[in-house]
C-alpha angles and dihedrals in degrees: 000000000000120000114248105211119161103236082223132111093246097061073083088066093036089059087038096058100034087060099042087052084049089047088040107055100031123105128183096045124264102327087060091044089062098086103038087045092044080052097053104036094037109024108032102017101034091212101151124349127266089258090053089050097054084054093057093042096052082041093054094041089052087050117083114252147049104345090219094049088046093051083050091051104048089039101048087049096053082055109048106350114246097340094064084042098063085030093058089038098057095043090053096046102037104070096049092039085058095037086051096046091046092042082048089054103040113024104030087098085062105056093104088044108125085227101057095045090057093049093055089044093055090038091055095069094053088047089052087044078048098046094044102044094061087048086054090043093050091035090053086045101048089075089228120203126208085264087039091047099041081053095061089042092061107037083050085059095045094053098045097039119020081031090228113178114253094223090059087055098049087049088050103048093036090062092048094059092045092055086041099050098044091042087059097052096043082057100045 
């Protein structure tokens, strides 16, 4: 799929704007914002194809940061180089960063109000609903075999209950594939 970009200066607004109203209506951080960001790049905008997504996706979750910040950034830069990076960034981080500073100046006196804490303990369940549907939809997608799906079994357990680093367990495996895969083709 090719990307469908506008050559014009205000292709800068329009990724602007697609990521703030991203930032702005997402609730639940950057696992909850795949889906509405996969909607609006893939699906309405046709910015980059669903293949290319998941790329980014797996790119930005192996980066260090803020998983949503990291998707902006390698997004906005596929689109219009560092320009679109800082453009998509900003887009992504602004309108939380407001909502959090306002919510910081008005409502901080009302965190032990009876009222709020219902209403976080009603919105947790829909985060967790947020945060799993995007992991089933990449999981369908990543065309898993019985060795590919007992990895991500396992590196699922090791996480949750040895509490391995992930970032041990990229290394690891990453090394694994490469010594497979170049052990295949010396051998071919």
């Amino acid at each position: 799929m090719q990307t469908k970009i506008k050559p014009y200066m205000n292709i800068y607004l329009e990724i602007f704007t697609c990521f703030a109203k991203i930032g702005a209506f997402t609730i639940g951080g950057g696992y909850a914002m795949i889906p509405i960001i996969q909607k609006e790049v893939v699906d309405k905008k046709r910015w980059i194809s669903e293949e290319d997504f998941m790329d980014v996706l797996a790119i930005s979750q192996s980066a260090p940061g803020i998983l949503a910040v990291n998707i902006s950034i390698f997004l906005g830069y596929r689109l219009r180089g560092t320009k679109g990076s800082i453009v998509a960034t900003l887009g992504s981080a602004l309108p939380s960063f407001t909502i959090i500073l306002l919510i910081a100046m008005f409502f901080a006196g009302y965190q032990d109000n009876p009222a709020v804490i219902s209403i976080f303990k009603g919105i947790r369940p829909v985060v967790v609903s947020l945060i799993a549907v995007p992991m089933i939809n990449m999981a369908k997608k990543a065309k898993l075999n019985i060795y590919t799906g007992a990895l991500a079994l396992a590196t699922a357990l090791l996480i949750v209950f040895v509490k391995v680093s992930p970032l041990y367990i990229l290394l690891v495996t990453g090394v694994i594939f490469v010594t497979v895969t170049t052990l295949r083709r010396k051998t071919k």
